[in-house]
C-alpha positions in Angstrom: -4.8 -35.7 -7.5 -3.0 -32.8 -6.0 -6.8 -30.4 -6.4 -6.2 -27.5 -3.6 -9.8 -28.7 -2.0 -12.2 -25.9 0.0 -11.9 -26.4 3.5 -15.8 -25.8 5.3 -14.3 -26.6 8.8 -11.7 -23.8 9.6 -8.6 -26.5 9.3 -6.7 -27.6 12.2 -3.5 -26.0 13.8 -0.9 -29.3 12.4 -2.1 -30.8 9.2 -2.3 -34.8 9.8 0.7 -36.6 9.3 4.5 -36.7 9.9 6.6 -34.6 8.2 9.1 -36.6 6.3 13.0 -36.5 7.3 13.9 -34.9 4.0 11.6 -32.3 2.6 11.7 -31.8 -0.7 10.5 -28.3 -1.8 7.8 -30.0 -4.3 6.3 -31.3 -0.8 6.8 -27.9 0.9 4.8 -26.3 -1.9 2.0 -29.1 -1.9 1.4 -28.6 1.5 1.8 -25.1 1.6 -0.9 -24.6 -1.0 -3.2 -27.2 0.7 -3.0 -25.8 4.2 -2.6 -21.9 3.5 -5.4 -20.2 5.6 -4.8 -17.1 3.1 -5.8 -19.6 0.4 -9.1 -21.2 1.9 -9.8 -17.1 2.3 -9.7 -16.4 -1.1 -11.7 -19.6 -2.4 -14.1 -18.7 0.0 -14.8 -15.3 -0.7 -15.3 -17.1 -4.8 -18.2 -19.2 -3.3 -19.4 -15.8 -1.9 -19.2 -14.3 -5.4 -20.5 -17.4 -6.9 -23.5 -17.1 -4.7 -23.9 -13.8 -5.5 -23.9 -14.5 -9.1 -26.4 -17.0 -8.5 -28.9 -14.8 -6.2 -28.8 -12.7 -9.4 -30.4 -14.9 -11.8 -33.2 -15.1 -9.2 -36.1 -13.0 -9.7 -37.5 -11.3 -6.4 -40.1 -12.6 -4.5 -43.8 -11.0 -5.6 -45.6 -8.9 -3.3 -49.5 -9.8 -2.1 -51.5 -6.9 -0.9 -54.7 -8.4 0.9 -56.9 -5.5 2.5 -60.7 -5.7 3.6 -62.3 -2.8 4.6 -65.5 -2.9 6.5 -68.4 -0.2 7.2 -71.3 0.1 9.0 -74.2 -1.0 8.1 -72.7 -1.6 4.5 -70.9 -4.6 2.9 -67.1 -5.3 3.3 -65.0 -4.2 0.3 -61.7 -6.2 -0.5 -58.8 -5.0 -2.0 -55.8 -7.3 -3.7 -52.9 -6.8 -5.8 -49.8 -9.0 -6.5 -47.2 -6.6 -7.6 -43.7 -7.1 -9.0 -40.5 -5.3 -8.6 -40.3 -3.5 -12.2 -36.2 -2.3 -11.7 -35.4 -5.9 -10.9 -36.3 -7.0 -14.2 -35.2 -4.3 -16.0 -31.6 -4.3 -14.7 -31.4 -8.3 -14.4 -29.1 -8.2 -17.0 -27.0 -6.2 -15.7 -26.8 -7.3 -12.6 -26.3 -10.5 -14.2 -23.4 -9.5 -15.8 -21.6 -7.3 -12.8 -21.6 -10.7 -10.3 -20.1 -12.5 -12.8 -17.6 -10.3 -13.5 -17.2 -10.2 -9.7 -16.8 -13.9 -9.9 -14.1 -13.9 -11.8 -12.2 -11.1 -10.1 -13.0 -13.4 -7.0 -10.9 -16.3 -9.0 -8.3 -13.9 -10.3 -7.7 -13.0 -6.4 -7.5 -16.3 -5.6 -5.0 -17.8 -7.7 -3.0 -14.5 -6.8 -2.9 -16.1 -2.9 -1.9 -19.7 -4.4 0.7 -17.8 -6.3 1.9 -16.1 -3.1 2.2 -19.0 -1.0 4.0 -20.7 -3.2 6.4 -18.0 -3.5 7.1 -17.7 0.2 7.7 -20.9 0.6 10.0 -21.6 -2.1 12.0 -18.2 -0.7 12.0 -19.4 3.0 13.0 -23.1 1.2 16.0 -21.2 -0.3 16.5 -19.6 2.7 16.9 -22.6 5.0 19.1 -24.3 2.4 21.7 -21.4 2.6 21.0 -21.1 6.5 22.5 -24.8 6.6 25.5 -24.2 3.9 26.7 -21.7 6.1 26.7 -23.2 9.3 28.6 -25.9 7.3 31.3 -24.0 6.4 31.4 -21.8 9.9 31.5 -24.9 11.4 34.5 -26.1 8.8 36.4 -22.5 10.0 36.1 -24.0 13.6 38.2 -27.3 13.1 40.4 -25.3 11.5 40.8 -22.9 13.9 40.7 -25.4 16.8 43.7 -27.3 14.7 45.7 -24.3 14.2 45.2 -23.6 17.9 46.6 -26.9 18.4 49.9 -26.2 16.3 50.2 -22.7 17.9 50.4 -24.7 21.4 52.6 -27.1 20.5 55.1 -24.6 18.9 54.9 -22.9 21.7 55.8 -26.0 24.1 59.0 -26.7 21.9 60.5 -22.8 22.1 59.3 -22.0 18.3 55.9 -20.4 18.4 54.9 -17.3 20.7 51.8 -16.6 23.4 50.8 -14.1 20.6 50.0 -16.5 18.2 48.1 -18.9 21.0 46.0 -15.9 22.1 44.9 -14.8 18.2 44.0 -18.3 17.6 41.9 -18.8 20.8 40.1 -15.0 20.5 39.9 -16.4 16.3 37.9 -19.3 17.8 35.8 -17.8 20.3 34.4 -15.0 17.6 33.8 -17.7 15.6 31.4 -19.6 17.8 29.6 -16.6 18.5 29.3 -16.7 14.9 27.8 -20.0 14.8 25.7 -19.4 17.6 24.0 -17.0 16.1 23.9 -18.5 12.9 22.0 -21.3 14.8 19.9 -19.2 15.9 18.6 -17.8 12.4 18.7 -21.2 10.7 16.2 -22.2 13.7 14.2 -18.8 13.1 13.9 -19.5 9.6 12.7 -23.5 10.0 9.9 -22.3 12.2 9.1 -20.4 9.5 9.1 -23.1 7.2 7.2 -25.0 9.6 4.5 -22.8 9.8 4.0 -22.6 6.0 4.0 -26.3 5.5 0.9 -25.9 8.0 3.1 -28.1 10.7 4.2 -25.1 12.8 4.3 -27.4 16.2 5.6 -30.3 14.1 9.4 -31.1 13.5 11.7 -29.0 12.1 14.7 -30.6 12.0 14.2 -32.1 8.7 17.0 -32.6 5.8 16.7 -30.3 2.7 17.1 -30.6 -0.9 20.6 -30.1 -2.4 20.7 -26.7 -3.7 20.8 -26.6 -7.8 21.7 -24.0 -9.9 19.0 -22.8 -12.1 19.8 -22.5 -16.1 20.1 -18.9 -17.3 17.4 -16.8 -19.0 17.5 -16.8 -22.8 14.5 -15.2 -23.8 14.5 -11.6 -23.9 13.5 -9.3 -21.2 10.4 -8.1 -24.0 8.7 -11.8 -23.9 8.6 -11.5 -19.7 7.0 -8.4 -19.9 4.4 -9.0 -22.7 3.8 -12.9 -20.7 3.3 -10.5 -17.8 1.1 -7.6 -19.0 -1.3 -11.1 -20.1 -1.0 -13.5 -17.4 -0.7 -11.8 -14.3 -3.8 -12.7 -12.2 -3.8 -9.5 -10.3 -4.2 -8.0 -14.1 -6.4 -9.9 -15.1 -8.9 -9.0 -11.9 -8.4 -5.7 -12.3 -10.0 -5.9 -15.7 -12.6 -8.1 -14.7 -13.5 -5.2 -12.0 -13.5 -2.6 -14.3 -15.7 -4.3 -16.7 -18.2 -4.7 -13.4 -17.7 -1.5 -13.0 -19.1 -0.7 -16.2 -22.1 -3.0 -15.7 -22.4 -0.5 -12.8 -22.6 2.7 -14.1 -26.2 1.3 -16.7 -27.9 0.0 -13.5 -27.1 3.4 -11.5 -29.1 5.0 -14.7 -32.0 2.4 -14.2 -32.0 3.9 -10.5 -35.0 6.0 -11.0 -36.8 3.0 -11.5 -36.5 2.3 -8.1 -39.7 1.9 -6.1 -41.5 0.7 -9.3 -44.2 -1.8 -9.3 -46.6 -3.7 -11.4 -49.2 -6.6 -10.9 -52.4 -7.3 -11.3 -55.2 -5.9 -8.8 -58.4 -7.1 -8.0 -61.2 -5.1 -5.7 -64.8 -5.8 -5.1 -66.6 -2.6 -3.7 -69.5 -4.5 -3.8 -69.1 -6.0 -6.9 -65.6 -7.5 -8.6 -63.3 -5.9 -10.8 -59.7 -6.1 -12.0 -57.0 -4.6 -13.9 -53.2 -3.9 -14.0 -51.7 -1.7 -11.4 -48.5 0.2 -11.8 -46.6 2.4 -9.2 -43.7 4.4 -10.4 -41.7 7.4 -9.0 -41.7 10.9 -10.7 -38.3 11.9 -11.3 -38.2 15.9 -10.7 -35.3 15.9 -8.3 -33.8 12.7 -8.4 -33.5 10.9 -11.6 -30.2 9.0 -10.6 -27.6 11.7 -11.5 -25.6 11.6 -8.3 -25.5 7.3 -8.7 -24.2 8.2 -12.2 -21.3 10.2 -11.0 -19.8 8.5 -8.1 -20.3 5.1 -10.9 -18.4 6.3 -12.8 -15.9 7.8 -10.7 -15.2 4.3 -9.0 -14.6 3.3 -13.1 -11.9 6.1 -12.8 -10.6 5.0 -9.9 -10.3 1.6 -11.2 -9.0 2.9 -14.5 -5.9 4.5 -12.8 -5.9 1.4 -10.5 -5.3 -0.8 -13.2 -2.6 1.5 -14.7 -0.8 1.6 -11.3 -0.4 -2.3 -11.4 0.7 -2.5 -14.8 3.6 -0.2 -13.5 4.1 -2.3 -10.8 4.1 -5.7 -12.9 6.5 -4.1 -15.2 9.1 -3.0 -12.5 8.9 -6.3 -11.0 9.4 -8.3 -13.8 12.3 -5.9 -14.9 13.9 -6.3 -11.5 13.6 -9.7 -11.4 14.9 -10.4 -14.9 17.9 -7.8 -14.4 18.5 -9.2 -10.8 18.5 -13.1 -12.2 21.2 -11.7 -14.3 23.7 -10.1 -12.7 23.8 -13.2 -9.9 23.8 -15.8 -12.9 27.0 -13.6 -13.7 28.3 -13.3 -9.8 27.6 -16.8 -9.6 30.1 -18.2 -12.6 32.7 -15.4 -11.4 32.7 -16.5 -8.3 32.3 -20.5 -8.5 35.8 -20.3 -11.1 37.4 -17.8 -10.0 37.0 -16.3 -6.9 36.8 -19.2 -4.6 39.3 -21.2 -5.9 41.7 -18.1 -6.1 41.3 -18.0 -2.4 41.4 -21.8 -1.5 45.0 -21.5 -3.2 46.6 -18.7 -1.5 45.0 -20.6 1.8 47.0 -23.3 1.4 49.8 -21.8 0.1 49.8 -19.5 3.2 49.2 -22.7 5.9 52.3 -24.2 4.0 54.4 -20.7 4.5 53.3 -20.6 8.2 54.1 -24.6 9.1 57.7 -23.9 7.3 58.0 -21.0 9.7 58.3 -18.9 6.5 55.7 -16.5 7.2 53.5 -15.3 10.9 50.3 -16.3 11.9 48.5 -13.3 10.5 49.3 -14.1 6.9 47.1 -17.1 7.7 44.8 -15.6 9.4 44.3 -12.9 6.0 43.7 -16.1 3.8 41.7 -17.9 6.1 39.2 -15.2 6.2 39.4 -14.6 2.8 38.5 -18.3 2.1 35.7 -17.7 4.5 34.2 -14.9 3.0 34.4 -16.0 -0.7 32.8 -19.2 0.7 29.7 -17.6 2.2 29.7 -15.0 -0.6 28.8 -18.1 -3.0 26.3 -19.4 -0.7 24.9 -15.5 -0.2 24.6 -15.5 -4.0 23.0 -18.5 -4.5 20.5 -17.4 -2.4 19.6 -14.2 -4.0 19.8 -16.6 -7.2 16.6 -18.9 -6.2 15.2 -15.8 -4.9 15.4 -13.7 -8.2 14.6 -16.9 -10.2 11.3 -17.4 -7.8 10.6 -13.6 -8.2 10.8 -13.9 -12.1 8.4 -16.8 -12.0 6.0 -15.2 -9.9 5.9 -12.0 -11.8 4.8 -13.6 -14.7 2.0 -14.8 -13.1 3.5 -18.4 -11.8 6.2 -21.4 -12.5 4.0 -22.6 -14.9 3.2 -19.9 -17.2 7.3 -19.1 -16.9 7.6 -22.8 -18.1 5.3 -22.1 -20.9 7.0 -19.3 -22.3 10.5 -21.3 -21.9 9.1 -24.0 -24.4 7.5 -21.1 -26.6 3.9 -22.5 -25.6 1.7 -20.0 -26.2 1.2 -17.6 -23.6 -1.9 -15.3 -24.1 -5.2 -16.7 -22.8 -8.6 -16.7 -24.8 -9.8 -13.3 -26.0 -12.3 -11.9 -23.7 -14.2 -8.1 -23.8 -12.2 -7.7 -20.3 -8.7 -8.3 -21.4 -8.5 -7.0 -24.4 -10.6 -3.9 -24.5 -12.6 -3.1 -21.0 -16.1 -2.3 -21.8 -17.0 1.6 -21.8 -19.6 3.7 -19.9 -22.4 2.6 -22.2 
């Protein structure tokens, strides 16, 4: 029911339909998916591989030669043949065998750009939902601010407070709605963003977001990620399937000097009928496909040290991702029990000091912003949470296959000659 579906038309610039007040993230990847341009790219470049695969099965069109020849004072002579490309069917095959492989590189790229827009959507998702936290507690500073303004004044009219304190508080509040300004600014910047993924980038942005949750820790050892990884990656698993074309490659660039060769039958009547097979062939003296050979099989190289450069990368990544999951899962518990709370404590008991007239505005003013930066610390961290938990997921090749090696599902795919050993040069 929710089938990513090939688009023929080109799509239109604001998918049909209002975007709901509250947008859960399972609806901003839904649409994402379904209305990524990146996406429809990708499919379509697998129905130009699947054609391809199929124009291989095909064997080429026949060739008629029809000639009449005509002489004086002597009969006509007439001269057929209906000759066949030889190379085609010798390398069918082979050729067979590279589109298919081509095919599936085609699919392996494409659920590489599903995988991708999922992940920038969920990491814009995150960051809206810490663009709003913050603006709620910027805008929680302000009252306070505005109320301690308030006191400051009123001390002052009775002879107990001085100008001093009035003009901190009123620069305090002024610095702090140039905070919020700008804050507004990148919250606004960010659900244009999110707009434009959702494929609604004219539409409404002013939607309500998800509660942010905190994710459970990582149990498994960093050892399963990277073997789920080194299996399931998509972009892996293309470069493979490219190399084993590859392969297929280098055999029909030694049927090469085949090329040019025909057979048929022939038929002639000069004056009277006769027939036989006809074959053409080249002489191979100076080229007998050599130089096809070599640059063959140093694309296969190339791919060979391809494929070892994204291993490298899918290893780093995962490793980054694992470690970086980590060490905020840790931040995150020090910070939600200790930190914070530590802070919201010596706020109060710093308000209570200054209302007693037991200690000067700038006291407060230490605590308040201590209280302020702890707060937005939390939300910072929470935010590089989702973002290391979505950078996890997408490094072992999708939320799905992460979810799979959670509940110990198995994780390696069938056997095939491209993932486990890449065919050789033969």
């Amino acid at each position: 029911s929710n089938a990513i579906f090939f688009d023929t038309t080109g799509g239109p610039l604001d998918l049909a339909g209002e975007t709901p007040e509250t947008l859960t993230l399972p609806q901003a990847v839904r649409s994402a998916v379904t209305s990524d341009p990146k996406v429809q790219q990708a499919l379509a470049k697998v129905r130009e591989a699947e054609a391809d695969a199929d124009q291989a099965r095909l064997w080429p069109n026949p060739v008629i030669t029809f000639v009449i020849g005509l002489r004086r004072k002597e009969s006509a002579f007439i001269n057929a043949s209906l000759t066949e490309d030889l190379l085609a069917f010798l390398s069918q095959p082979r050729r067979i065998s590279t589109a298919d492989d081509r095919l599936r590189t085609t699919a392996a790229d494409a659920l590489t750009a599903v995988l991708e827009a999922i992940a920038a959507v969920q990491v814009k998702y995150a960051a809206v939902q810490a663009d709003d936290a913050q603006l709620l507690v910027l805008q929680e500073r302000h009252k306070i601010i505005e109320q301690l303004l308030h006191v400051a004044k009123a001390r002052l009219d009775i002879g107990e407070g001085t100008r001093l304190d009035v003009l901190t508080l009123d620069t305090e509040r002024v610095v702090l709605e140039a905070d919020i300004a700008d804050r507004q600014l990148l919250r606004t910047t960010d659900r244009l963003a999110l707009a434009r993924l959702i494929g609604q980038p004219s539409g409404r942005t002013d939607w309500t977001l998800m509660p942010w949750q905190a994710p459970n820790p990582v149990s498994l050892p960093e050892s399963r990620w990277l073997t789920t990884a080194l299996t399931r990656r998509p972009e892996l698993q293309s470069q493979k399937w490219e190399l084993a074309a590859l392969g297929d490659e280098i055999a029909l660039a030694r049927l090469s000097l085949w090329a040019g060769s025909l057979v048929g039958p022939e038929v002639e009547r000069d004056p009277t009928w006769w027939e036989g097979p006809s074959f053409q062939a080249p002489v191979p003296i100076f080229d007998w496909g050599q130089a096809r050979v070599r640059k063959a099989r140093a694309a296969r190289i190339e791919a060979r040290h391809k494929l070892t450069d994204v291993r490298r990368q899918v290893v780093e990544e995962v490793r980054r991702a694992y470690a970086t999951f980590a060490q905020a899962h840790s931040a995150l518990r020090k910070t939600e029990a200790e930190l914070v709370p530590l802070q919201q404590r010596r706020r109060e008991q710093a308000e209570a000091a200054y209302q007693a007239g037991e200690s000067d505005l700038a006291t407060l003013l230490l605590a308040e912003e201590g209280l302020l930066d702890a707060q937005l610390k939390l939300i910072d961290i929470q935010q590089k949470l989702s973002v290391a938990l979505i950078d996890l997921q997408r490094s072992v090749g999708g939320s799905g296959v992460a979810e799979d090696l959670v509940r110990g599902a198995p994780t390696t795919q069938p056997t095939t000659r491209a993932a486990i050993h890449p065919p050789g040069d033969e």
